[in-house]
ZANU-243449 format. One record per atom (N, C-alpha, C): residue in three letters; atom name; x, y, z; residue number from 0. Coordinates in steps of 0.001 Angstrom, whole numbers, plus 500000, padded with zeros to 6 digits. Example, Ala and Ser with C-alpha at 12.3 -4.5 7.8 and 13.67 -1.06 7.14 Angstrom:
residues 2
ALA/N/513190/494310/507800/0
ALA/CA/512300/495500/507800/0
ALA/C/513200/496700/507800/0
SER/N/512850/497750/507080/1
SER/CA/513670/498940/507140/1
SER/C/512900/500030/507870/1
//
This chain:
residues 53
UNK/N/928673/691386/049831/0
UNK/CA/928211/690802/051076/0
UNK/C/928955/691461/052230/0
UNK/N/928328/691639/053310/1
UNK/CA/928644/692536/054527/1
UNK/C/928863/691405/055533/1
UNK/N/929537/690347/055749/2
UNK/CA/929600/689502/056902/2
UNK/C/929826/689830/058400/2
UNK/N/930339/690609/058394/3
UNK/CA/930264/691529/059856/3
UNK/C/930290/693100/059961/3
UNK/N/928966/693233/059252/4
UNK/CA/927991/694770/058856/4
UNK/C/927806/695100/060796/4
UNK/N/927439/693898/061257/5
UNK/CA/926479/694007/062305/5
UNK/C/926455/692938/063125/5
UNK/N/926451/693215/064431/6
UNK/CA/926467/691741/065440/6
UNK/C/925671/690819/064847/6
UNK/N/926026/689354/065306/7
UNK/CA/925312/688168/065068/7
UNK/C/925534/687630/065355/7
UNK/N/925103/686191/065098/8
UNK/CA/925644/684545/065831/8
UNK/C/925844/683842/064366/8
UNK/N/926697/682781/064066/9
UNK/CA/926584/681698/063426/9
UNK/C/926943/680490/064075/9
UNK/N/925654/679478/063609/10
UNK/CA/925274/677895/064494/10
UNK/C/925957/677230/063209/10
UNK/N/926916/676166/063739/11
UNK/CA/927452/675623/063084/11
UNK/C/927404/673909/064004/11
UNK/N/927014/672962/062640/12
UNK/CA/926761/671747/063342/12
UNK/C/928109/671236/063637/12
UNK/N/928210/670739/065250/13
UNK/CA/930111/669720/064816/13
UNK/C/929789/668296/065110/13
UNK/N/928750/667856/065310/14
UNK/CA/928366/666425/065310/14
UNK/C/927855/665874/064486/14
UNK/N/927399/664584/064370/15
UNK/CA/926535/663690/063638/15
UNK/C/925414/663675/063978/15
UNK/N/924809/663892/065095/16
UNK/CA/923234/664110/065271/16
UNK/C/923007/665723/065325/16
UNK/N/921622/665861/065172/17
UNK/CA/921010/666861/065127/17
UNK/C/920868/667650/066653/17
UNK/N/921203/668584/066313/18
UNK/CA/921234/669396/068020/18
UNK/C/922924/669716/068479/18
UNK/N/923826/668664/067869/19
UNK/CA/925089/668945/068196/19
UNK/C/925937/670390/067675/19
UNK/N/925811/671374/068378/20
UNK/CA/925787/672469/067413/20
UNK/C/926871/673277/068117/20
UNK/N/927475/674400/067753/21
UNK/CA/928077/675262/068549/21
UNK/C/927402/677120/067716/21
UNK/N/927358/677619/069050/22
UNK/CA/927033/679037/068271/22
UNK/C/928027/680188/068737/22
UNK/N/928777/680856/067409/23
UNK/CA/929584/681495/067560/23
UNK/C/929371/682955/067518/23
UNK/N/929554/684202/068635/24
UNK/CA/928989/685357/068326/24
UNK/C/929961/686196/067755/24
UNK/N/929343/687235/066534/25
UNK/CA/929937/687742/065377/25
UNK/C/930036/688945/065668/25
UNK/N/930593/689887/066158/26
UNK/CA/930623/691297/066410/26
UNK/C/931067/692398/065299/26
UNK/N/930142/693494/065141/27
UNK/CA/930817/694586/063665/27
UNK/C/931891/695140/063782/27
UNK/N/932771/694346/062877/28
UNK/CA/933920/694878/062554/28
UNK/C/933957/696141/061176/28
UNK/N/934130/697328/061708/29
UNK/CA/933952/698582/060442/29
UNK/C/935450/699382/060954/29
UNK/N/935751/700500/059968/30
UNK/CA/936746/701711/060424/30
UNK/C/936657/701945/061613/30
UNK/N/934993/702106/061912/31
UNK/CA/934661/702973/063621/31
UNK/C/935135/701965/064448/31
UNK/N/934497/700499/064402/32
UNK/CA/934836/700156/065921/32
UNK/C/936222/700011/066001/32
UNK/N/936938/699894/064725/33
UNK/CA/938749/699968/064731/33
UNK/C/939319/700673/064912/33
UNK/N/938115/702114/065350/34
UNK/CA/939091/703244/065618/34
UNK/C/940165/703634/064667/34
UNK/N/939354/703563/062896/35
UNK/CA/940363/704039/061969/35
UNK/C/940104/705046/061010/35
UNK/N/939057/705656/061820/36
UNK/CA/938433/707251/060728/36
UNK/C/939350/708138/060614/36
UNK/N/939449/708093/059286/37
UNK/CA/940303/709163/058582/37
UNK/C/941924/708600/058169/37
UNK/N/942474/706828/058675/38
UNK/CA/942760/706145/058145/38
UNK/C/943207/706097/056745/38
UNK/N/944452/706859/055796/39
UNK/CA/944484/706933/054435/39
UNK/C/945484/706063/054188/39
UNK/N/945307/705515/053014/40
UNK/CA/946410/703949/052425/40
UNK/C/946885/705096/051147/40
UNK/N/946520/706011/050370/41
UNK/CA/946872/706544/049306/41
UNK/C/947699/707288/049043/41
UNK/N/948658/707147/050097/42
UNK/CA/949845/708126/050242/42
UNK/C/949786/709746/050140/42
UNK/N/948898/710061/050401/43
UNK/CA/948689/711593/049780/43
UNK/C/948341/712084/051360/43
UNK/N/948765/711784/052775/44
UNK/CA/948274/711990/054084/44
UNK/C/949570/712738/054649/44
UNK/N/949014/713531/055744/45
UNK/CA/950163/714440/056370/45
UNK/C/950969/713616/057517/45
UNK/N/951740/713564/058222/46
UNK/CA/952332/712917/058958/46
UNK/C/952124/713961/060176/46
UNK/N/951765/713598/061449/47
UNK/CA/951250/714486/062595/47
UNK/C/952439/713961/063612/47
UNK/N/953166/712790/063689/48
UNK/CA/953731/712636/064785/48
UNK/C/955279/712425/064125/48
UNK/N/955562/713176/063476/49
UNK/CA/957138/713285/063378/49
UNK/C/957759/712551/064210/49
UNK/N/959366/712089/063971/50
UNK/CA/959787/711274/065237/50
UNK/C/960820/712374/065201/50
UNK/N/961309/712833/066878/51
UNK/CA/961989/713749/066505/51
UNK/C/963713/713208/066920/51
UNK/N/964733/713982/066341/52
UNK/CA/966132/713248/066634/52
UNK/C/966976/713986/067403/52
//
């Protein structure tokens, strides 16, 4: 399941009658909009910003 593949809304009831609702907007969260392409966890990545001493 892709829950935030892609913008959306989810209506969620918070009352006891019908109509009492709130709608919450869902925006796509991926690598891109995180600005994390090319992003590696596998330890096998070069280090570009040395700290220097």
């Amino acid at each position: 399941m892709n829950v935030l593949a892609k913008d959306g809304s989810m209506k969620i009831q918070v009352g006891a009658n019908d109509g009492e609702t709130i709608t919450i907007d869902l925006k796509k969260i991926d690598s891109d909009t995180l600005g994390l392409n090319g992003f590696n966890v596998n330890g096998k990545g070069t280090i570009t910003n040395k700290l220097q001493r």
